[in-house]
Backbone bond lengths (Angstrom), bond angles and torsions (degrees), N, CA, C in turn:
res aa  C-N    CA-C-N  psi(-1)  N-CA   C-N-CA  omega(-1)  CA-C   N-CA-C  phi
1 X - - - 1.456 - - 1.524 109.96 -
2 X 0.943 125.84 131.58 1.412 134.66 169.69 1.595 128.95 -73.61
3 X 1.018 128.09 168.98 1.443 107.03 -170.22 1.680 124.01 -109.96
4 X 1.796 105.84 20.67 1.169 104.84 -164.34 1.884 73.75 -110.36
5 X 1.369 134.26 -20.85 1.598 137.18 175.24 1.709 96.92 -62.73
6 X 1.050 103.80 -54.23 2.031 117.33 -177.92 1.789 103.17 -46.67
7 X 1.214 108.04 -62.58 1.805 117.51 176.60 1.660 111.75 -67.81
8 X 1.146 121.06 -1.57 1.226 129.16 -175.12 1.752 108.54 -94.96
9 X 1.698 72.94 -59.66 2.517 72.74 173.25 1.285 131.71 -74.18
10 X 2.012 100.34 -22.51 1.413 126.22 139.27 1.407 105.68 -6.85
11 X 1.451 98.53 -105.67 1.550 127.62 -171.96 1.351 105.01 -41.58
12 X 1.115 128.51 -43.52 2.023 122.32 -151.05 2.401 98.12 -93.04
13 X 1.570 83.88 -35.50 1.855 83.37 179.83 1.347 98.04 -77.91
14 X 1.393 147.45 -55.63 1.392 153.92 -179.86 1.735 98.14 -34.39
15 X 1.002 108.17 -88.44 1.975 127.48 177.42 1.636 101.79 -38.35
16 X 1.113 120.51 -50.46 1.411 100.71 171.39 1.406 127.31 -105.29
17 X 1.007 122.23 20.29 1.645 121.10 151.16 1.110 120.30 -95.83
18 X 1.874 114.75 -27.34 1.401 113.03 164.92 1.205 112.63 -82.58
19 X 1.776 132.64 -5.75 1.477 112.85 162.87 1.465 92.41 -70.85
20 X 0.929 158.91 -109.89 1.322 164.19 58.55 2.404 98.42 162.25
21 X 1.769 78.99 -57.52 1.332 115.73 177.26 1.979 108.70 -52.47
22 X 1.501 72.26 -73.16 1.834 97.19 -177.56 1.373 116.49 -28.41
23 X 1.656 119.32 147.35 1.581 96.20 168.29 1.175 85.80 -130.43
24 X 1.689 163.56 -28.16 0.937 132.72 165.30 1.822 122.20 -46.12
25 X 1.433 105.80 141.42 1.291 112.29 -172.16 1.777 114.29 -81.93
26 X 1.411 107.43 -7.55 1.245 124.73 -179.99 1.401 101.39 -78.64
27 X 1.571 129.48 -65.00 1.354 149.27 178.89 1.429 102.28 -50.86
28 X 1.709 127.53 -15.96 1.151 119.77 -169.92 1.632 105.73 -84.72
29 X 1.887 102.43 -47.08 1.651 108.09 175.51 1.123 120.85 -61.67
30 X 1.420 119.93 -23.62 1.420 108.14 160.27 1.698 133.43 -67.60
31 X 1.368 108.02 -53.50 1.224 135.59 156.65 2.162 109.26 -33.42
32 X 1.118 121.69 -50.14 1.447 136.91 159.16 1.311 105.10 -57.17
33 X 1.441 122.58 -45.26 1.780 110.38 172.87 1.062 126.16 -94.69
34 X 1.436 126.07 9.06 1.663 130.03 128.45 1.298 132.45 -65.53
35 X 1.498 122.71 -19.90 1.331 142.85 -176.45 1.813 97.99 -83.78
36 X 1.660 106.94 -53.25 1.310 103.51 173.65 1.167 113.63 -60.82
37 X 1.515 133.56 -63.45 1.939 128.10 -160.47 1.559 84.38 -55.77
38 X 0.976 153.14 -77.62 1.883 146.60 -158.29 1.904 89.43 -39.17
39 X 1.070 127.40 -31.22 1.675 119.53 -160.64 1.367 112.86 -84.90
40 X 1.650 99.20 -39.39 1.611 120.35 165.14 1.554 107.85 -66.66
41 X 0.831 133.78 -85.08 1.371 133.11 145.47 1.554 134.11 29.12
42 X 1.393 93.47 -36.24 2.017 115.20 -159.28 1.501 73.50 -132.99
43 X 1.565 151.42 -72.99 1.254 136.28 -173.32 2.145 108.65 -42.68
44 X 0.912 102.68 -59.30 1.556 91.95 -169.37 1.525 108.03 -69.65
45 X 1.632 126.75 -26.69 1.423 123.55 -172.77 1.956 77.47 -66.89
46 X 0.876 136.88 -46.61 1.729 113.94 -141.86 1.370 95.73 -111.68
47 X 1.727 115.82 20.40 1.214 106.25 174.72 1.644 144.83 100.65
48 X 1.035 92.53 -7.79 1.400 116.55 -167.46 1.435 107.03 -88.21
49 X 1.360 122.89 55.07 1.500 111.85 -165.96 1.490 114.89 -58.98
50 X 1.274 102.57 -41.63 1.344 108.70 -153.04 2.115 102.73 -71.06
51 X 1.331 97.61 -28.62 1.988 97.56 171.61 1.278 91.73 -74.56
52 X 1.414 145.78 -26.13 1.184 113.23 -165.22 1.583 106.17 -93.83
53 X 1.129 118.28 -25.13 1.712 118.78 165.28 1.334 117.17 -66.15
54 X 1.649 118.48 -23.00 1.769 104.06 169.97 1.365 91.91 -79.04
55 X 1.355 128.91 -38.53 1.947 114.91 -151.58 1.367 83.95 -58.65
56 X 1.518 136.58 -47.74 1.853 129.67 -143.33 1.468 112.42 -87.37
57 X 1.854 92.47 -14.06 1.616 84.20 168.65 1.139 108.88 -126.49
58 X 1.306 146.51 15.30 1.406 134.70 117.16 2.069 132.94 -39.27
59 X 1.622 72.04 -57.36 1.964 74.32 -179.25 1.536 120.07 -32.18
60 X 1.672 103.51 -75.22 1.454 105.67 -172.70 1.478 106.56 -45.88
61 X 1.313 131.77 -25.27 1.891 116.33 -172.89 1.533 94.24 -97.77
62 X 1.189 145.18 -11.87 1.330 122.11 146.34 1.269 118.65 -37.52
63 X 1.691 104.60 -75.82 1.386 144.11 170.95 2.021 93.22 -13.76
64 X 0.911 110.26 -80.57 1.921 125.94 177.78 1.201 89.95 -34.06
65 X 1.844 126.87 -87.06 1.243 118.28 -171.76 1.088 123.72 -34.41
66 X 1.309 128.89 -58.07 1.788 127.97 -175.96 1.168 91.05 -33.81
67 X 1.995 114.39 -75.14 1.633 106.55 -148.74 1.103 120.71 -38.46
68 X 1.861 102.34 -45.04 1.369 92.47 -142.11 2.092 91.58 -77.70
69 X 1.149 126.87 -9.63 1.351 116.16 159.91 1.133 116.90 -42.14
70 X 1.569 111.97 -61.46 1.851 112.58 -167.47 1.144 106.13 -62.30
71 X 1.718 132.56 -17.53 1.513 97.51 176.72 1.129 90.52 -117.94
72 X 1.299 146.42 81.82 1.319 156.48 116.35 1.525 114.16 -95.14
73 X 1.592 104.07 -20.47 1.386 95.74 -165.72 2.010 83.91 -87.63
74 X 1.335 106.39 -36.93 1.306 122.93 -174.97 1.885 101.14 -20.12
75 X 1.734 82.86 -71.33 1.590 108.68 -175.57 1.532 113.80 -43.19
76 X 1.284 114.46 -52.88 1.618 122.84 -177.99 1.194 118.78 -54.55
77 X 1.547 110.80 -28.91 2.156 118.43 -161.28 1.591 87.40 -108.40
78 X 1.678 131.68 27.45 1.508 128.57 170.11 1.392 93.28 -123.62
79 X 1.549 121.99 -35.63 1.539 110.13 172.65 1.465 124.02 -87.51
């Protein structure tokens, strides 16, 4: 095994047991974009450029959507 495969399962088991853990929902999107770079990570080591260029430019506009959910819900549980 090589050691950029080792930093890869690193990153993706770490990010999702600490989303998993976490209960802020903020700590979670971050925690999800450590889980992703380990995913990107294992797509470009084995080649897969092209999944790893939709995952990197998908994520961040997930990433947007969530927020801008959490503070809508933010807004609603103040009125």
């Amino acid at each position: 095994m090589d050691i950029l495969t080792l930093m890869a399962a690193f990153l993706i088991l770490v990010g999702g047991i600490a989303a998993l853990i976490s209960k802020s929902a903020f700590n979670k999107l971050i925690l999800l974009g450590v889980l992703t770079a380990g995913a990107v990570m294992l797509f470009v080591k084995d080649g897969f450029l092209d999944a790893a260029i939709a995952v990197s430019l998908l994520m961040p506009v997930g990433t947007l959507f969530i927020l801008f959910l959490l503070g809508k819900k933010k807004e609603v549980k103040h009125d």
